[in-house]
C-alpha positions as CSV (number, residue, x, y, z in Angstrom):
1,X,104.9,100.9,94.4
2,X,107.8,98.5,95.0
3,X,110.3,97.8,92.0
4,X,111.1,94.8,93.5
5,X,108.5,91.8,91.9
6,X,109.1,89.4,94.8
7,X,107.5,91.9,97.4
8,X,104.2,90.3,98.7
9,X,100.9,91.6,97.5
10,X,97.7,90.4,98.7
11,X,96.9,87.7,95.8
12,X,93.8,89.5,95.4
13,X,94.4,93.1,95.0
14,X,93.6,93.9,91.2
15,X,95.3,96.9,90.6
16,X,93.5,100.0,88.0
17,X,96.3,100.4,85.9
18,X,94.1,102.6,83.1
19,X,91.0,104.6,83.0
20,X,89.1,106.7,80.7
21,X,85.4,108.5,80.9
22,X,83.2,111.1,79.8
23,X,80.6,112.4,82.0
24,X,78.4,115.7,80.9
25,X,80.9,118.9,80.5
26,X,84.0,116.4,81.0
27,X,85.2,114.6,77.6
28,X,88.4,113.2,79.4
29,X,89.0,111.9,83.0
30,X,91.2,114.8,83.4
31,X,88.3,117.4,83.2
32,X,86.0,115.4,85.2
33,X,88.2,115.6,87.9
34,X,88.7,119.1,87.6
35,X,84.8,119.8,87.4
36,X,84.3,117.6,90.9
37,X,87.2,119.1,92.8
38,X,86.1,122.4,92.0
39,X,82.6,121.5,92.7
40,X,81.6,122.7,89.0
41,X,77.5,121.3,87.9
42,X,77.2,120.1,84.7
43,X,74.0,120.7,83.9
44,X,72.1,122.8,80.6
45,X,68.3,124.3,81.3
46,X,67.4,124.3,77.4
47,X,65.3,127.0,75.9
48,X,62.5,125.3,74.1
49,X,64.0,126.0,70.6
50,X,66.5,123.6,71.8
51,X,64.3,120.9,72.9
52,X,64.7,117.7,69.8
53,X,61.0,116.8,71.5
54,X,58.1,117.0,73.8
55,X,57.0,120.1,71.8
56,X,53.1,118.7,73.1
57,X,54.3,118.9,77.1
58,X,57.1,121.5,76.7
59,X,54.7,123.9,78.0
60,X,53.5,121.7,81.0
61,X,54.0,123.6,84.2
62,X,55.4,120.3,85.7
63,X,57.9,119.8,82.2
64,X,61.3,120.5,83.8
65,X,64.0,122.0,81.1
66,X,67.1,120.2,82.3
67,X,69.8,117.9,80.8
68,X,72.6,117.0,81.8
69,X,74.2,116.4,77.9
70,X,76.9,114.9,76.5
71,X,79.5,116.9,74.6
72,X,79.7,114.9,71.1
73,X,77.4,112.4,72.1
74,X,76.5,111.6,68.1
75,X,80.2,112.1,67.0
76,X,83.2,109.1,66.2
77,X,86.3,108.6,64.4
78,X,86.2,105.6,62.7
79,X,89.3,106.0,60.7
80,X,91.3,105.1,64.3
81,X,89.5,101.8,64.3
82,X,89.6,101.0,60.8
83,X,85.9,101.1,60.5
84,X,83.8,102.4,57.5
85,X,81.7,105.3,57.5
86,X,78.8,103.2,56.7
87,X,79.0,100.9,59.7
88,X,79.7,104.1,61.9
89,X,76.5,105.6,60.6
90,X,75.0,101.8,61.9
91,X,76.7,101.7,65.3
92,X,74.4,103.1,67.8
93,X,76.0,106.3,69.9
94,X,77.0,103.7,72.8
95,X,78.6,101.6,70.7
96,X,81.1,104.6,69.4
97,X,81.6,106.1,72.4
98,X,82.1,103.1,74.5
99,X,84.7,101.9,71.6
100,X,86.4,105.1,72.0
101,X,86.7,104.6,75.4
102,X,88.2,101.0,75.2
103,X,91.3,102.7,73.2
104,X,91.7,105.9,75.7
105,X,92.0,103.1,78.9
106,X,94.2,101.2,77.0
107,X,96.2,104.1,75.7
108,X,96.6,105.8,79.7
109,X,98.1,102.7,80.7
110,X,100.4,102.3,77.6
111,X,99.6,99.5,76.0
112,X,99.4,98.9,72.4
113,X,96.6,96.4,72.1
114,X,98.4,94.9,69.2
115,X,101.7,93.8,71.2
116,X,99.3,92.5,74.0
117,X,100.3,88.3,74.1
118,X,97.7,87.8,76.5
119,X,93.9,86.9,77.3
120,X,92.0,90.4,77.7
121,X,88.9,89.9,79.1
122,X,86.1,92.8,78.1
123,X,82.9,93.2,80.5
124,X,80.6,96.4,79.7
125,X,77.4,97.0,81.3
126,X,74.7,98.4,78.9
127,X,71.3,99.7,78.3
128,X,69.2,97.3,75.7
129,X,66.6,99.9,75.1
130,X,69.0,103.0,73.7
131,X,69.9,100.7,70.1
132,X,66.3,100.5,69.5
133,X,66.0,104.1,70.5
134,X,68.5,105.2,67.9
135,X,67.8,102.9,65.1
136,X,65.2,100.1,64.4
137,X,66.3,96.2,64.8
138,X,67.6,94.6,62.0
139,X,65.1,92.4,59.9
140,X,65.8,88.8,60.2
141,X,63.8,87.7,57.4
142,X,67.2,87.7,55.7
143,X,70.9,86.4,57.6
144,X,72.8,88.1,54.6
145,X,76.1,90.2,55.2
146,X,74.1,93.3,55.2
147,X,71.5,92.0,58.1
148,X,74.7,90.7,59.9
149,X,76.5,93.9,59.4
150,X,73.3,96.1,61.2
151,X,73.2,93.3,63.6
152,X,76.8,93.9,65.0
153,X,76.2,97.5,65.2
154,X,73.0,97.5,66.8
155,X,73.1,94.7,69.5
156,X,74.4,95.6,72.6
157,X,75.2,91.9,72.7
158,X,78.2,92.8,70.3
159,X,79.9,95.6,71.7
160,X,82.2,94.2,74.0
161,X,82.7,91.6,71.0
162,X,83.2,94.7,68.9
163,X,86.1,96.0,71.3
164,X,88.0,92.8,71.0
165,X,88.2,92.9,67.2
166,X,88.3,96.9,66.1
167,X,91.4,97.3,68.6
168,X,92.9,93.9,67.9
169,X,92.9,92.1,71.3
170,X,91.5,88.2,72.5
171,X,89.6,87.6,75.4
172,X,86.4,86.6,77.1
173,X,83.5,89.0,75.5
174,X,80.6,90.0,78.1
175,X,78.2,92.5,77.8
176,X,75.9,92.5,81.3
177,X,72.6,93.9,81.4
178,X,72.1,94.5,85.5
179,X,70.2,98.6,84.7
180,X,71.8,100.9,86.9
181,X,74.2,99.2,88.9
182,X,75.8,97.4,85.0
183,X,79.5,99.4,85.6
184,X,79.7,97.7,88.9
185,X,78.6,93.9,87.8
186,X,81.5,94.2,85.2
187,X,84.0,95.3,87.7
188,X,82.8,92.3,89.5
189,X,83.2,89.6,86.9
190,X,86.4,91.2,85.3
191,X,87.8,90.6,88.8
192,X,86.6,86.6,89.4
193,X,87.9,86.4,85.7
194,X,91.2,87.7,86.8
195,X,91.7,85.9,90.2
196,X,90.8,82.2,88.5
197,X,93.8,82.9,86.0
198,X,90.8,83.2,82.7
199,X,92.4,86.3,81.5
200,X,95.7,88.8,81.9
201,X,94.2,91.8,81.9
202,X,90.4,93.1,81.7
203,X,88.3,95.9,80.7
204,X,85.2,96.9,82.8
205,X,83.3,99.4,81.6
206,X,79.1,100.9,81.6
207,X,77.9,103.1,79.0
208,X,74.4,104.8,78.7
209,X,73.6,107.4,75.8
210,X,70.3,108.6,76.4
211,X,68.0,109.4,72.8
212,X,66.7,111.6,72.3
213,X,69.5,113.1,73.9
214,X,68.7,117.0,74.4
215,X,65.1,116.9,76.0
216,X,63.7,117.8,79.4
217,X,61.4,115.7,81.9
218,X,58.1,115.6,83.4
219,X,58.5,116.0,87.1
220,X,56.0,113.8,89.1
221,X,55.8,113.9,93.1
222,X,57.8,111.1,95.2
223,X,59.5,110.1,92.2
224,X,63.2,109.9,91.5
225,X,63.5,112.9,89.2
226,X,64.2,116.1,90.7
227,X,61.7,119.2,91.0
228,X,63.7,121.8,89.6
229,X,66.3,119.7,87.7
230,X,68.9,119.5,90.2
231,X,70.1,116.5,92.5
232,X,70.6,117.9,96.1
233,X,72.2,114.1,97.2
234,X,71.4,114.2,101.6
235,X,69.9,117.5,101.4
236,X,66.1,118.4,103.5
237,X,65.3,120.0,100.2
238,X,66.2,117.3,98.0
239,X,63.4,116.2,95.4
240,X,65.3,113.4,93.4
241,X,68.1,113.5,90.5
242,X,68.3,113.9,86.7
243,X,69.3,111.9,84.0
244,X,72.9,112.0,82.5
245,X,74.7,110.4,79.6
246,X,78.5,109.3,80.2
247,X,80.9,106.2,79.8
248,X,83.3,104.7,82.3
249,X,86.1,102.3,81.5
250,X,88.8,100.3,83.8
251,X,91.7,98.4,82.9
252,X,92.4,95.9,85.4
253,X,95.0,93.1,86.3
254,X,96.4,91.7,89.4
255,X,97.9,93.9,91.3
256,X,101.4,91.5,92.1
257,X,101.7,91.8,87.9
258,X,100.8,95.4,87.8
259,X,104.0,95.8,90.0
260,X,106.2,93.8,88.3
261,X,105.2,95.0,84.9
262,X,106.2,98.3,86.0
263,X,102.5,99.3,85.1
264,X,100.9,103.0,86.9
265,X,98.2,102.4,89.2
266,X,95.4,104.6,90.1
267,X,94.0,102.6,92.7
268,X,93.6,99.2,94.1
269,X,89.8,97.3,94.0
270,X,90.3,95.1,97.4
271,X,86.6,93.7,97.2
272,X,83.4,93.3,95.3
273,X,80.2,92.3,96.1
274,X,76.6,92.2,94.1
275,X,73.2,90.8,95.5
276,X,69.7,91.0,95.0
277,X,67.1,92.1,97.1
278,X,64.4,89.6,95.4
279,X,61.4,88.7,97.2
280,X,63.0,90.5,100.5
281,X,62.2,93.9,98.8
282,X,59.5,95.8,101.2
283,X,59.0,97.5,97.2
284,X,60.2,96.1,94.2
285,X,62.6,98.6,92.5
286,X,63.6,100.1,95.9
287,X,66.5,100.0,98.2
288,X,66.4,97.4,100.7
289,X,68.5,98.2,103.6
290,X,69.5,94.5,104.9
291,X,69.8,93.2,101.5
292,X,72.1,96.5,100.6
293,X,73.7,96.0,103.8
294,X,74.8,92.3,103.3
295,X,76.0,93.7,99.7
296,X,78.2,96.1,101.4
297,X,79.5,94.2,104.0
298,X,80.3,91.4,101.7
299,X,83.1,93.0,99.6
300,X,84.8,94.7,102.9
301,X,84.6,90.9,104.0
302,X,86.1,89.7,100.5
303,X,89.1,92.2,100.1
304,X,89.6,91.6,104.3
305,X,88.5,95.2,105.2
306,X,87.4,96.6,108.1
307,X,85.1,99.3,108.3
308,X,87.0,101.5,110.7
309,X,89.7,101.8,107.4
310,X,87.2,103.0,104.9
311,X,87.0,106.7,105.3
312,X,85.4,107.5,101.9
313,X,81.6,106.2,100.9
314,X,80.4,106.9,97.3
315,X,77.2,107.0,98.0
316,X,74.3,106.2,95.1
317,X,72.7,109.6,96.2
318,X,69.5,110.2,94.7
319,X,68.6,113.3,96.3
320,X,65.6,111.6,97.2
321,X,64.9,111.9,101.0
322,X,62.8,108.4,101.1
323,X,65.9,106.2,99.3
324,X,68.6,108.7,100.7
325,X,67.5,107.6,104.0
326,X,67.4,104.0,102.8
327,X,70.9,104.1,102.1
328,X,72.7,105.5,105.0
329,X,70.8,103.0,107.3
330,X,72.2,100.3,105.4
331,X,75.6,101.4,105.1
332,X,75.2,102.4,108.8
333,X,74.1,98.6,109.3
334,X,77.2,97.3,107.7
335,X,79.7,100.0,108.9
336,X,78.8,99.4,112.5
337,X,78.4,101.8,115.8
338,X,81.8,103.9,115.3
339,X,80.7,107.6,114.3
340,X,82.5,110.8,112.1
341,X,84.7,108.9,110.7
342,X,83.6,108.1,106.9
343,X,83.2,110.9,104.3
344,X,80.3,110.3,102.6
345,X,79.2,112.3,99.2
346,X,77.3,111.6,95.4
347,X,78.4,112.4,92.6
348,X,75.0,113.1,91.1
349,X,74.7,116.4,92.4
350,X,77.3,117.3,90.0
351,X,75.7,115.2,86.5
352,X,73.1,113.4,87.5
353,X,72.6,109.5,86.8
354,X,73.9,108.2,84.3
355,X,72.5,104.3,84.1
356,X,74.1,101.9,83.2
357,X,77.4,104.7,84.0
358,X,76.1,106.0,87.4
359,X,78.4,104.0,88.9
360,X,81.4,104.3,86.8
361,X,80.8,108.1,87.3
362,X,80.7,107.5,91.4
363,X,84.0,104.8,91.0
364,X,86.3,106.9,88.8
365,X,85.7,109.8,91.1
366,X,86.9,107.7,94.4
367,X,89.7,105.8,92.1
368,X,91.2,109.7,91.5
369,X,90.2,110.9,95.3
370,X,92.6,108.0,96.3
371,X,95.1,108.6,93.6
372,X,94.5,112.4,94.2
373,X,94.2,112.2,98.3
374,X,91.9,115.0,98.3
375,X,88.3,114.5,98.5
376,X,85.9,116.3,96.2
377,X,82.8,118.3,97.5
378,X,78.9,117.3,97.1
379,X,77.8,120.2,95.5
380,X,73.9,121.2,96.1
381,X,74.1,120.3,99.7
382,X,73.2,123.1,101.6
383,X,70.6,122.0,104.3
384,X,71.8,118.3,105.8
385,X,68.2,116.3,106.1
386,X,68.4,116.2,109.7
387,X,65.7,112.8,109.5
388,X,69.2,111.2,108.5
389,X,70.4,111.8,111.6
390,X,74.3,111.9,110.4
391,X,75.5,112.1,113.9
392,X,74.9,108.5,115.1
393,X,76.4,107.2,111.9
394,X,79.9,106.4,110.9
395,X,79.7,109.4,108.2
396,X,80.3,112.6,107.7
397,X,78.6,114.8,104.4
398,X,81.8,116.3,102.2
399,X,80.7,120.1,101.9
400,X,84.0,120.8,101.0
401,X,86.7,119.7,99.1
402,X,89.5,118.3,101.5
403,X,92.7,117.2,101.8
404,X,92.6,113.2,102.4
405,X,94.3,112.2,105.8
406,X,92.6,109.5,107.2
407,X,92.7,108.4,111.3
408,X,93.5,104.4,110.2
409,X,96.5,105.9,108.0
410,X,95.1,103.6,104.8
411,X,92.5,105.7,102.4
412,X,90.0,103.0,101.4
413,X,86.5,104.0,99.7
414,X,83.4,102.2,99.3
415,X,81.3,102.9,96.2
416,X,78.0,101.9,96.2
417,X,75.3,101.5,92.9
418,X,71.7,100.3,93.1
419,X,70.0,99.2,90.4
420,X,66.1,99.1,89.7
421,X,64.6,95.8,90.0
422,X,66.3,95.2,93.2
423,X,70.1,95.2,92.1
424,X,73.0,96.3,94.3
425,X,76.4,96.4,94.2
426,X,79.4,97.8,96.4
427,X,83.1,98.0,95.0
428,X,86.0,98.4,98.1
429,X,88.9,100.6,96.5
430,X,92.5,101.4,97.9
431,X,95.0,103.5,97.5
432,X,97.9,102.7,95.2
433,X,100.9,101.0,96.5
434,X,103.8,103.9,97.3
435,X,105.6,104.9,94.4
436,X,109.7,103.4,94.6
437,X,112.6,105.2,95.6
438,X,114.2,105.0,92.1
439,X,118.2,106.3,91.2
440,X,118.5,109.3,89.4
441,X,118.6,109.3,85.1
442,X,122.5,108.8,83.9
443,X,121.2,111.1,80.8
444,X,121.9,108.5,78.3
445,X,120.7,109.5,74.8
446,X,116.9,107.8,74.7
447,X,114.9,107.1,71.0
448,X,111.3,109.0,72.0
449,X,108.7,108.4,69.2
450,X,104.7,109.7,67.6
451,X,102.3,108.4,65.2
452,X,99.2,109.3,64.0
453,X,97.1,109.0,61.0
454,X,97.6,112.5,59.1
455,X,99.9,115.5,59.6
456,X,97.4,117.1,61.8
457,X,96.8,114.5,64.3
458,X,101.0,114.1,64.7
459,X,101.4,117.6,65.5
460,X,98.6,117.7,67.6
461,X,100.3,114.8,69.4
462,X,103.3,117.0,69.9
463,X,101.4,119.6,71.4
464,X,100.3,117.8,73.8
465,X,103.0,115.4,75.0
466,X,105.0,118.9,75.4
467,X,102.1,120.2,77.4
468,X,102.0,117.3,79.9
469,X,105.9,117.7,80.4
470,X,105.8,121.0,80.8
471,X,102.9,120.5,83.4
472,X,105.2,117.6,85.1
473,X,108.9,118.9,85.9
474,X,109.7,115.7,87.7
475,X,108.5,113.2,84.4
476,X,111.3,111.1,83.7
477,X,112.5,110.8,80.3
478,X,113.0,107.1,80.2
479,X,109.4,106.5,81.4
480,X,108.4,108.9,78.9
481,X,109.7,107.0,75.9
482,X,109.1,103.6,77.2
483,X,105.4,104.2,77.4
484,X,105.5,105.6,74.5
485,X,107.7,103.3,72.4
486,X,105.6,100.5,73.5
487,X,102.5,102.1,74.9
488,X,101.2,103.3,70.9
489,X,99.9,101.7,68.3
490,X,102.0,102.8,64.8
491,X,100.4,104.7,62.4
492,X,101.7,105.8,59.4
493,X,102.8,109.3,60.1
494,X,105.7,109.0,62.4
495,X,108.0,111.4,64.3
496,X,111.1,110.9,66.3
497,X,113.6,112.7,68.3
498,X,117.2,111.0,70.0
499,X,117.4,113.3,73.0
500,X,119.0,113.1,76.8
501,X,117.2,114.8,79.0
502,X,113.2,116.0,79.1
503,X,114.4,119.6,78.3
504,X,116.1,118.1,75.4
505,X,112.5,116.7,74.1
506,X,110.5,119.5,75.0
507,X,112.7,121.3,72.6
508,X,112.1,118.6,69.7
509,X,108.4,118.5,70.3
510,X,108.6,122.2,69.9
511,X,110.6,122.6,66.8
512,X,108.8,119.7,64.8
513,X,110.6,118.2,62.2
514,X,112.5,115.5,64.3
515,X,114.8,112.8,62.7
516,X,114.3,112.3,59.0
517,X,113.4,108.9,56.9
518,X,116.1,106.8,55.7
519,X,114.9,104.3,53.0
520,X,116.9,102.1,51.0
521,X,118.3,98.7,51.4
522,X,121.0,100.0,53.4
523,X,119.1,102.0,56.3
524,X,118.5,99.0,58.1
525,X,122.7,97.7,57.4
526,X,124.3,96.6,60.8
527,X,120.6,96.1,62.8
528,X,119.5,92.9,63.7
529,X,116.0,91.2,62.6
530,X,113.8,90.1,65.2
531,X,110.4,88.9,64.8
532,X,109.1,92.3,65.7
533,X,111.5,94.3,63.5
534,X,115.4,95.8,63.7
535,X,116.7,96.4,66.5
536,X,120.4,97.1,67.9
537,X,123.1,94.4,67.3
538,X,124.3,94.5,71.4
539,X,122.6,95.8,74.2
540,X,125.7,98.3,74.6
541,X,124.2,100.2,71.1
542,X,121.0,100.5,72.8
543,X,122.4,104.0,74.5
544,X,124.6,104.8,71.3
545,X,123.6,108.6,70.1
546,X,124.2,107.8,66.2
547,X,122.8,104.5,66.8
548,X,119.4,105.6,68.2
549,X,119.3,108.2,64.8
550,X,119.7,105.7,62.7
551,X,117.4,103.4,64.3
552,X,114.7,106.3,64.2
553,X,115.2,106.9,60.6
554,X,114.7,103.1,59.9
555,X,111.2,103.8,62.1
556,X,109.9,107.3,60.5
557,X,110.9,105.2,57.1
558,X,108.2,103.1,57.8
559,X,109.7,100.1,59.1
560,X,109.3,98.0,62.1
561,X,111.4,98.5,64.7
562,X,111.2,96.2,67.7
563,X,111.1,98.2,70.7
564,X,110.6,95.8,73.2
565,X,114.7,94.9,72.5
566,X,115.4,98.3,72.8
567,X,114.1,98.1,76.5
568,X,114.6,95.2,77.5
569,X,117.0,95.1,80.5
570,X,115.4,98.4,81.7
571,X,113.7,99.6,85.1
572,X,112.1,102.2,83.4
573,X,107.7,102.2,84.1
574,X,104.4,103.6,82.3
575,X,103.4,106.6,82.8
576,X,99.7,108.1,81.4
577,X,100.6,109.9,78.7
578,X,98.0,112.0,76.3
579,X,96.0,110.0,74.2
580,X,95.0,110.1,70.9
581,X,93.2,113.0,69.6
582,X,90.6,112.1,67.6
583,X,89.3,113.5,64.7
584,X,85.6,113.0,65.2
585,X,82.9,113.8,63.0
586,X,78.7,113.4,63.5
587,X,77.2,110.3,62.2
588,X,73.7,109.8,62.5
589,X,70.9,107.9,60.6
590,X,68.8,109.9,58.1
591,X,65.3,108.5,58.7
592,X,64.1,109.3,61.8
């Protein structure tokens, strides 16, 4: 990445400047990383006590006992979003977890949705049936606040309205029901919405909680669930996938702003492209190679790709020989003749398919393979279906996990999702732009700060901010407080430490206290009042030791401080810090 804002970027490079997800066995990004590097299956075989129902087919010989769950599926905090425990109860699981993921994406790029100025445009792909599998509709034999209340909780029409006002932002509202392939159609409009100038920034996100959530399947022959519960994606012995839970959330903006905002980026999405197969479809519901192939083609076409640069494909990866086979002719199709020179892998074999998710799972993986430059292994592959005759093609099956080094000297992934009823979809990601050469830290005295709700929460913050130094010996301390200064929303238990150097705040974090309150008319004396609270009287103060304290006591006093001042002038960029931790607890309606 450049620091210099006049560098040219391609005007239509959006830039992933946040991320969040939660995929069976991985509640954080993190952890779903670590799980698909080290080729981990997250996947429960549930002993029939376990089994919420089927108890009349449990006992079928063809009733496979797998599920690929959700850890805390039925769980929220609505304390973070200001929300009471009554309209929690309401929300349906997707509309919780999918919140909760809105404030983690937000949070790992570090902004504060109530200092963003701009148009934030919201885009979520979800799965209409799961509301009225948690909860029935709302009655509308009666518009009264009540009915109105269920209504916003229940519809899947609301939640990306929902995100917009529980985390405090403006924008465009769009909540796109395209099945399987929904994560990618949001990508895709959040993007057009972006390059016509309609909003700053933009969420795109698909979510799919699946009720009721721990329960097996019955297996049925040439279908697209698997025989024995597990997804064996371009394997001879592969007999279909599994169904998964999970949510996947991008923030986006143009990638020339990204830059100049200072902003991380994971990755760069050079082209989208959706399509149809309508009446072309040889059977509705499946694959249809030219169709698929025009779909993949297209976005290498729109973000100026060629295929001889793309060295990772995401497949969608059934496991199913039949629509396997589908898709690897069409990718060959829009790939062309050049051979072994595309990885090519599915995330399913790891958790399944997701829905609505599926291909949020499959585009976070390649997003962190590019920011990573390692690709992960596709587990269950132990037999390559020879009838897919990977030898003429461009691709190669990723056994193992690998160090990234591609021949073109560009990493560049395709991620594919289909969707039934003839919907496809193909995002074009890139790697980030190189980090800058930056000047060492002068070791100027620096204001870092924490809030949280309770006394719990704030140490727990702590903890975990130390962690991720200590797990980072070349974080730099002025990124570390600017993401944080203007990267958190306050809350009302605050901690803050004046320190010069990392070491320095490793040892605050450690020791706890931090700087004390100061109330009084006179805490604030000799500060000036901005709009956005005291701040420094010169810019000089700003790296003033006894300043900074007494600036920090004005904060932990509980007034507003307006850090944006203290910054201003600076280099200094966001860095993904840990988020909140929240203090979940189950909610669940009573009457099934």
């Amino acid at each position: 990445m450049s620091d210099n804002p006049e560098q040219e970027y391609d005007p239509s490079d959006i830039a992933v400047i946040g991320m969040a997800c939660r995929f069976p066995g991985a509640r954080n990004k993190e952890r779903y990383w670590d799980n698909l590097v080290h080729g981990r299956e997250s996947i429960t075989f549930l002993r029939p006590e376990e089994i919420e129902v089927d108890q009349a087919i449990v006992n079928n010989p063809a009733y496979v006992r797998a599920c690929a769950s959700l850890d805390g599926y039925d769980e929220f905090d609505p304390e973070v979003f200001g929300i009471s425990d009554r309209t929690a109860r309401l929300m349906t699981p997707e509309h919780r977890i999918y919140l909760e993921s809105v404030w983690e994406a937000l949070e790992d790029a570090g902004y504060d949705p109530e200092r963003v100025r701009g148009e934030v445009g919201v885009y979520a792909g979800a799965n209409p049936m799961t509301p009225a599998q948690y909860i029935s509709p709302p009655d509308w034999a009666s518009v009264g606040p009540e009915v109105m209340d269920r209504s916003n909780a229940w519809f899947t029409d609301t939640m990306t309205s929902n995100a917009l006002f529980y985390t405090g932002l403006t924008g465009e509202a769009i909540t796109v029901t395209a099945v399987c392939s929904g994560f990618h159609y949001s990508v895709h409009l959040a993007c057009q919405s972006l390059l016509l100038g309609q909003t700053d920034m933009a969420l795109a996100s698909g979510v799919m909680v699946r009720l009721p959530h721990r329960r097996g399947y019955l297996w049925e022959e040439g279908r697209i669930m698997s025989r024995d519960g597990r997804c064996r994606p371009f394997d001879a012995n592969g007999t279909g996938t599994r169904l998964a839970s999970g949510v996947a959330t991008f923030l986006l903006k143009p990638l020339q702003e990204a830059v100049a905002d200072r902003d991380h980026v994971y990755a760069t999405v050079k082209g989208t492209a959706i399509n149809n197969n309508g009446a072309s479809a040889v059977s509705y519901g499946f694959a249809q190679p030219e169709r698929l192939s025009a779909c993949v083609a297209g976005a290498m076409h729109a973000g100026g790709v060629t295929p001889d640069t793309v060295s990772m494909y995401e497949a969608n990866g059934f496991g199913l020989p039949i629509t396997d086979g589908l898709e690897v002719r069409a990718a060959q199709m829009a790939f062309g003749k050049q051979t072994a020179t595309c990885s090519i892998g599915s995330v399913k074999g790891n958790i399944g398919h997701a829905g609505v998710a599926a291909g949020g799972s499959g585009a976070v993986k390649a997003a962190l393979a590019l920011y990573h430059r390692t690709l992960a292994p596709t587990i269950n592959l132990t037999e390559v279906n020879e009838d897919l005759d990977f030898p003429s093609t461009p691709f190669v099956p990723q056994i193992e996990a690998a160090d990234w080094e591609p021949e073109s000297g560009i990493r560049r992934a395709g991620v594919t999702a289909l969707g039934g009823g003839g919907y496809n979809a193909h995002l074009v990601l890139e790697e980030p732009p190189a980090p800058p050469v930056r000047e060492p830290e002068s070791g100027a005295p620096r204001l870092a700060t924490l809030s949280a709700l309770d006394d719990r929460a704030l140490a727990e913050r702590r903890a975990a901010l130390r962690e991720w130094i200590l797990d980072r010996p070349d974080a730099r301390l002025d990124d570390i407080c600017f993401s944080l200064n203007l990267g958190r929303k306050v809350m009302p238990r605050r901690w803050a430490a004046v320190v010069s150097d990392v070491a320095e705040l490793v040892t605050a974090l450690a020791e706890g206290p931090g700087v004390e309150p100061a109330d009084g008319e006179g805490a604030a004396a000799g500060f000036r009042q901005t709009d956005d609270g005291f701040a420094p009287a010169t810019t000089g103060e700003t790296r003033d030791r006894e300043t900074l304290r007494r600036l920090a006591a004005v904060w932990t006093g509980g007034r507003r401080v307006d850090f944006a001042a203290l910054h201003r002038g600076e280099r200094s960029h966001r860095v993904p810090l840990p988020g909140y931790p929240f203090r979940r607890r189950r909610f669940w309606r009573t009457d099934w």
